[in-house]
C-alpha positions in Angstrom: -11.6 -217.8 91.6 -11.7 -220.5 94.6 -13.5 -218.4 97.6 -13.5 -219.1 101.1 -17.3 -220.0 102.2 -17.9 -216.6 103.6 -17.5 -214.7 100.5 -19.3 -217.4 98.8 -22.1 -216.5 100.6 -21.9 -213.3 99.3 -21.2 -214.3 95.6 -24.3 -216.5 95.6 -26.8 -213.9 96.9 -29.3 -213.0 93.9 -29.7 -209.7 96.1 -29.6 -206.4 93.7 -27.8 -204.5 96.8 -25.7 -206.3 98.5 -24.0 -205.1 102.0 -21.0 -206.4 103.6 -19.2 -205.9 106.6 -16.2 -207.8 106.9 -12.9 -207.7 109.0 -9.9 -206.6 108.0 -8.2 -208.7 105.5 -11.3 -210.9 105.3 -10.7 -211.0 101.6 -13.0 -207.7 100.2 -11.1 -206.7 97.5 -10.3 -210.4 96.1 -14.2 -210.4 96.4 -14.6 -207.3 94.4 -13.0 -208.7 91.8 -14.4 -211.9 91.2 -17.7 -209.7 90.9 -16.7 -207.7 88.4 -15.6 -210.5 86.3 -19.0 -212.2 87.3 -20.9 -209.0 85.7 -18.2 -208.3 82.6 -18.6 -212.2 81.3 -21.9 -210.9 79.9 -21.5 -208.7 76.7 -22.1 -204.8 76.6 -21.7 -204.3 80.5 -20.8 -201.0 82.2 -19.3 -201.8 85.4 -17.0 -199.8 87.7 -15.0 -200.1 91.1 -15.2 -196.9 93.1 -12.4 -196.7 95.9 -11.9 -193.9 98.8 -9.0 -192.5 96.7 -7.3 -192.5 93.7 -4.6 -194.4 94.6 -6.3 -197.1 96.8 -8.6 -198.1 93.5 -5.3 -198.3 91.2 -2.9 -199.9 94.0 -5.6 -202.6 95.3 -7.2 -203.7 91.7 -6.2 -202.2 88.6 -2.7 -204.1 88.3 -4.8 -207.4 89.9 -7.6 -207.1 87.6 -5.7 -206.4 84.5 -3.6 -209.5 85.1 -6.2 -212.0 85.8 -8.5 -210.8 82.5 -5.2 -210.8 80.5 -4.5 -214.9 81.5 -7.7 -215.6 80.3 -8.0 -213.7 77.2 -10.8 -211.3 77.8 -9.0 -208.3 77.5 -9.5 -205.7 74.3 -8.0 -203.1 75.3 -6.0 -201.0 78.5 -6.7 -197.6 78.8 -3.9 -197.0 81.7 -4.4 -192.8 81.8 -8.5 -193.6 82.3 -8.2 -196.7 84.5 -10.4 -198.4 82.0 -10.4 -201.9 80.3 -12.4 -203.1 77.3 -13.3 -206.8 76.7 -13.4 -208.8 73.7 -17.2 -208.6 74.3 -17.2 -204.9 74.3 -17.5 -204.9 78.1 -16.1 -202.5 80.1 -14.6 -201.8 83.3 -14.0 -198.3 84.8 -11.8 -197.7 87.9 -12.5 -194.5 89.8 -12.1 -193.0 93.2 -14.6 -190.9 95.2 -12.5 -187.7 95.9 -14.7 -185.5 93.9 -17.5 -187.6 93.6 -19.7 -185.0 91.3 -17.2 -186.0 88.5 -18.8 -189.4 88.2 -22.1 -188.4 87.7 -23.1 -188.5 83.6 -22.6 -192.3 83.7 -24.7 -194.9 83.6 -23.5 -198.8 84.9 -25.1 -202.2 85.0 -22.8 -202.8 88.2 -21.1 -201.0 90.8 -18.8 -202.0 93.7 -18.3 -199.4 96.3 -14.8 -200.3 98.3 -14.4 -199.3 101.9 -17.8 -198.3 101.6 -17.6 -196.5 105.5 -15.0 -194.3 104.3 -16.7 -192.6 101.4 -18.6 -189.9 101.4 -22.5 -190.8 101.8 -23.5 -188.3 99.0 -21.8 -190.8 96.6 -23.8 -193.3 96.9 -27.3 -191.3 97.3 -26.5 -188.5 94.7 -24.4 -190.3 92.1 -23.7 -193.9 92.0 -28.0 -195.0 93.4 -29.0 -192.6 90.2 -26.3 -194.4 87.9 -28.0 -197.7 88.0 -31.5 -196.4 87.5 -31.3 -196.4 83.4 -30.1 -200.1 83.3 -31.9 -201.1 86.6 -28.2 -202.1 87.9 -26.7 -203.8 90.6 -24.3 -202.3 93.6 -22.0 -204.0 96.0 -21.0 -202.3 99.3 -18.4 -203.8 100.9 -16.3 -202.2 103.7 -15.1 -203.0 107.0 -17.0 -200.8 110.0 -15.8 -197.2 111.1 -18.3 -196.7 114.0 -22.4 -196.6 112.8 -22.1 -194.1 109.9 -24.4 -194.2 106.9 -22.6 -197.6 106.0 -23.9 -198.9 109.1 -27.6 -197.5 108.5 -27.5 -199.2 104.9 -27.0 -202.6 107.0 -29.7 -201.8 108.7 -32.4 -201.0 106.1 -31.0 -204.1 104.0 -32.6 -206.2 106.0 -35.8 -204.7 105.5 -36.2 -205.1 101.8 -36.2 -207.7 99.1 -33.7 -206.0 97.0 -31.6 -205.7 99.8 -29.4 -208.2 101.4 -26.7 -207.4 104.3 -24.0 -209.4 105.7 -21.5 -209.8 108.5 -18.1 -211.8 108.8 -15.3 -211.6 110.8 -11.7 -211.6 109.1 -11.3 -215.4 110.6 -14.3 -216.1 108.4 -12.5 -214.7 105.4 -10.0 -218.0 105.4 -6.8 -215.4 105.0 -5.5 -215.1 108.6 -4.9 -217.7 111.3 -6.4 -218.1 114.4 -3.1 -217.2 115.9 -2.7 -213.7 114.6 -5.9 -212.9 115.9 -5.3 -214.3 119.5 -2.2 -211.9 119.0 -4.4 -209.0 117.9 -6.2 -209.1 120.7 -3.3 -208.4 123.0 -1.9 -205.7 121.3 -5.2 -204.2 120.5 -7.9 -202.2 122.9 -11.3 -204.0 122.7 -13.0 -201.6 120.9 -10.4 -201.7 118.0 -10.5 -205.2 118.2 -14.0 -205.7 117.8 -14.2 -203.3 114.6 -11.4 -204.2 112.6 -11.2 -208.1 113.3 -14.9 -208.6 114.3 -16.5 -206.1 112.0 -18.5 -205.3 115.0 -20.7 -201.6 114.4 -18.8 -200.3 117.4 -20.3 -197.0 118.9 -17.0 -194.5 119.8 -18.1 -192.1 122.3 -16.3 -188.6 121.9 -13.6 -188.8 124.6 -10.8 -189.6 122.5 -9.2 -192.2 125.4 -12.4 -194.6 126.1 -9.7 -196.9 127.6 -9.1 -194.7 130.7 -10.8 -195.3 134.0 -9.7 -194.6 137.5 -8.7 -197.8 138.1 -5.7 -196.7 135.7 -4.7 -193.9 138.5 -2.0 -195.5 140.7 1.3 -195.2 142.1 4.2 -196.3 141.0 4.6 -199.4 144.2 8.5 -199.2 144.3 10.9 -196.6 145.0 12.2 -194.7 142.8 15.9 -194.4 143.4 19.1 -192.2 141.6 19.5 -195.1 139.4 15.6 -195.8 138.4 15.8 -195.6 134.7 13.2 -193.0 133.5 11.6 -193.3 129.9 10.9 -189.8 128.7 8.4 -188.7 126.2 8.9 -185.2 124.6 7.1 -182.8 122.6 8.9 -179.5 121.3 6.5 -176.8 121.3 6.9 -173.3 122.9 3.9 -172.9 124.2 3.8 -175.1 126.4 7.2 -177.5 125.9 6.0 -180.7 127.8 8.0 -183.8 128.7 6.1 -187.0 130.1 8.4 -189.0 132.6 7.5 -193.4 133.1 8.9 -195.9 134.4 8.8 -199.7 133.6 8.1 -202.2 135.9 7.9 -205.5 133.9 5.3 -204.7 130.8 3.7 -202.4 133.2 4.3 -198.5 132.0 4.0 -196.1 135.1 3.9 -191.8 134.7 5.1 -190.9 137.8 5.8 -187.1 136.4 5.2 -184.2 133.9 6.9 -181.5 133.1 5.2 -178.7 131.2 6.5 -175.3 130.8 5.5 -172.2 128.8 7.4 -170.0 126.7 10.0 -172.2 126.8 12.6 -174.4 125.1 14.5 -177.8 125.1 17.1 -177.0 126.7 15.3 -175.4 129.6 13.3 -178.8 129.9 16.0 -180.6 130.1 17.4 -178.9 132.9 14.1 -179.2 134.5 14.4 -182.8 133.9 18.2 -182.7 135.6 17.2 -180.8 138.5 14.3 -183.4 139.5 16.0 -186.4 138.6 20.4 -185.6 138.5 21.3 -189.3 137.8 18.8 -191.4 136.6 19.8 -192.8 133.0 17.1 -191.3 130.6 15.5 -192.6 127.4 14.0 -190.0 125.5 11.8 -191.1 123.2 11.1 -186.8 120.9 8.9 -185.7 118.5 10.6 -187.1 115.0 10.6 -183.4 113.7 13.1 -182.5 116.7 16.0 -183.6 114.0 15.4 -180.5 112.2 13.8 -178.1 115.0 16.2 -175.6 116.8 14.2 -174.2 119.7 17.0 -172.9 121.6 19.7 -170.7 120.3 22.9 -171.8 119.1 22.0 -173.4 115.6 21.2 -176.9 117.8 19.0 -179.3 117.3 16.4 -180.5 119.8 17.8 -183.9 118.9 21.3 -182.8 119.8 20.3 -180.8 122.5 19.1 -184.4 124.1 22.1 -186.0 123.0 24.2 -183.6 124.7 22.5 -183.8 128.0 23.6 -187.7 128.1 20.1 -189.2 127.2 19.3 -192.3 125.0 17.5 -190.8 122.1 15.3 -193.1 120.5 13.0 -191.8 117.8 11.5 -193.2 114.6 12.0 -191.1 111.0 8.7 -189.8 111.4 6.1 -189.4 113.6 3.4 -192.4 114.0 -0.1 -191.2 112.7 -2.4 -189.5 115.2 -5.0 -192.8 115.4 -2.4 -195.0 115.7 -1.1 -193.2 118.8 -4.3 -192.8 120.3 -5.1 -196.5 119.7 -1.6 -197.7 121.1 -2.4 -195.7 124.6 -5.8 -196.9 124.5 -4.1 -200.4 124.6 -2.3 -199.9 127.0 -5.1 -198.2 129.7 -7.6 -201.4 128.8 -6.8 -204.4 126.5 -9.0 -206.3 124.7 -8.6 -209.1 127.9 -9.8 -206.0 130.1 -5.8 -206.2 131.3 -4.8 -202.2 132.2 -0.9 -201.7 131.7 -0.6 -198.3 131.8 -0.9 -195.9 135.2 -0.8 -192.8 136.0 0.3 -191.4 139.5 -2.5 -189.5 140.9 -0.2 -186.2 141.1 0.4 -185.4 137.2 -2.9 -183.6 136.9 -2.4 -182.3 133.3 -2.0 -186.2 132.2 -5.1 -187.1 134.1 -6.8 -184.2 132.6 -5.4 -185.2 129.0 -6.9 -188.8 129.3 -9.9 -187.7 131.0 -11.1 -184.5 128.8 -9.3 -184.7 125.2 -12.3 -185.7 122.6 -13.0 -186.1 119.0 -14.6 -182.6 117.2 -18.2 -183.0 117.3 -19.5 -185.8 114.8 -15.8 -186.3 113.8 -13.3 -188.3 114.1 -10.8 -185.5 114.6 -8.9 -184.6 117.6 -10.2 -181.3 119.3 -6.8 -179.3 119.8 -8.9 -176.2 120.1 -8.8 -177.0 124.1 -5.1 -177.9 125.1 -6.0 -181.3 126.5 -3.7 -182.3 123.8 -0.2 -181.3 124.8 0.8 -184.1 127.9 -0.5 -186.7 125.3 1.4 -185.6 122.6 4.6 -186.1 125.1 2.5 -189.2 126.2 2.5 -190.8 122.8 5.7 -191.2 121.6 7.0 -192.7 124.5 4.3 -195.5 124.2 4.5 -196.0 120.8 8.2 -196.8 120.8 7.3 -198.6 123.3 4.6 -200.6 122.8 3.5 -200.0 119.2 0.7 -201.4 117.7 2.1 -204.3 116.2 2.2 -204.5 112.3 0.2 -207.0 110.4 2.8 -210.3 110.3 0.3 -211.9 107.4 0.6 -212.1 103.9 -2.9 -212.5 102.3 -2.2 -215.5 99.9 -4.8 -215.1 96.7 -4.8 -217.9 94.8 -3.1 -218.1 91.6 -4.8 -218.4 88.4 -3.2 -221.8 88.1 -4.2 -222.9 91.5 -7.9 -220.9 91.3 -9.0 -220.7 87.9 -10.7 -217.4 87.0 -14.1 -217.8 86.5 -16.3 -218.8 90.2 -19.4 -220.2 87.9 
């Protein structure tokens, strides 16, 4: 397999642990599996590729793997049900996931590669997988882009401290698979911090407040007037208690709250004749909570979609709803890019928004959203007004592996 220089580094180490953090689409898994095949050439090997989840380890290298040692001949026998393939030199390969990593331990390997190492549980490694190589005094690869420093990030660390250790660091332009140009582009629809993990494999340190993008700098007044005919963009979210609405304007790629709307004990249609009172003619874009197709919070057997429709507004909703970190990271976007450029304001008078930005945080030592204290509800209007918005753009790449005709199979 024909490897980009980076990940020949990595290949070529003569570590027994081996650490990498890499960017997104740097080329880990492609790695992964020119590893395994590195290990399995030998007779009588154990080796195994543990993934986050079930379906990332069989999506991301069963099909791959099996392919590539089928061209060449190596293969004995599939075992699709176990995720396990035998070689003609009674090698074997396992494929497993760490959901419930207690049902790996009994086994015993002469290799293992840990895939999105960050986003397993620590206990695999320490109480399973580091005892699994003790019998045959085997080797471990740990590969994983960063999520903030967890134990991935202290395993860095320590590599460097040891000879049996060796740690590493590239960014997904390193990895030979994206263009300069889609980074550049990255960096404009990303916020900095985002940026800097995913592309730049940087160990980024996330504070708890869940919007690290917002400053007062992004508390300002809309600078025009806003007139009958101002077209409003609307973000909704249908709960009862409390129903809020957030109300932007555009100026240019500029986003503007210059209102919120949140009521208690209350419904959709009452919102929206809130929203009629204060503004009677302004064309509206309502950008709802996706489950609104199916919620009836007024009486009558309506829809909150419909009830929207009805009242003359521009519904614009996706199927479903995007997922809560993708929200969060398209509004952190937009308060601070990665250029430091600020595109979204908020007037100084909607004080639940500036309290939602200012005081909404992460559960302590999590990465989940604390709804527990209701800083939650303007940015849940919030969000799906940005993200139909300004979304965070989808990857526009394809990750070319080489084919076995072009590459080969075999890096030695």
């Amino acid at each position: 397999m024909q490897l980009s220089p980076a990940q020949q580094t990595i290949s070529n180490s003569d570590a027994r642990f081996r650490v990498a953090a890499c960017g997104r689409r740097f080329g880990k898994s492609f790695l992964a599996i020119n590893e395994v095949a590195k290990f399995a050439r030998l007779p009588n090997q154990l080796i195994c590729i543990i993934a986050p989840t079930y379906r990332q380890v069989k999506q991301v290298f069963f099909n791959e793997l099996k392919e590539r040692l089928i061209s060449i001949n190596w293969v004995k026998n599939i075992n699709q049900s176990d995720l396990c393939i035998t070689l003609v030199n009674n090698s074997r390969i396992y494929l497993r996931s760490s959901d419930n990593h207690d049902a790996l331990r009994g086994s015993k390997y002469n290799f293992v590669v840990l895939d999105e190492c960050s986003f397993i549980d620590s206990e695999t490694w320490f109480s399973v997988v580091r005892p699994m190589l003790s019998d045959t005094q085997g080797d471990a690869l740990m590969i994983s882009s960063p999520t903030g420093r967890n134990w991935f990030y202290d395993l860095w660390v320590n590599s460097k401290q040891t000879d049996e250790w060796e740690s590493f660091q590239f960014t997904t332009l390193e990895g030979g698979n994206v263009p300069p140009e889609e980074l550049e582009q990255a960096k404009l629809d990303l916020d900095a911090r985002t940026f800097e993990q995913e592309y730049l494999a940087q160990f980024v340190t996330w504070s708890q407040t869940v919007f690290y993008g917002f400053t007062d700098e992004c508390v300002k007044a809309y600078p025009e007037q806003i007139t009958p005919t101002t077209p409003l963009h609307c973000g909704f979210d249908f709960n009862i208690n409390p129903g809020t609405c957030s109300v932007s304007v555009l100026q240019g790629d500029d986003m503007y709250v210059i209102d919120e709307i949140l009521i208690y004990s209350s419904n959709t249609l009452e919102m929206v004749q809130e929203l009629r009172l204060r503004y009677p003619t302004n064309p509206v874009f309502a950008y709802p909570d996706a489950s609104g197709a199916q919620r009836r919070t007024s009486a009558g057997g309506v829809t909150d979609h419909i009830i929207l429709h009805n009242a003359g507004f521009k519904v614009r909703t996706p199927k479903t709803n995007p997922p809560v970190k993708d929200a969060i990271a398209a509004v952190n976007s937009r308060l601070r890019s990665t250029s430091g450029e600020i595109k979204l304001h908020v007037d100084p008078s909607c004080k639940h928004t500036l309290d939602s930005l200012n005081k909404f945080s992460y559960k302590e030592g999590s990465r989940v959203p604390d709804k527990s204290t209701g800083y939650d509800h303007m940015f849940d209007a919030l969000k799906y007004c940005v993200w139909q918005l300004f979304p965070i753009q989808q990857q526009r790449f394809d990750v070319r592996i080489p084919t076995r005709r072009q590459s080969g199979f075999m890096p030695r």
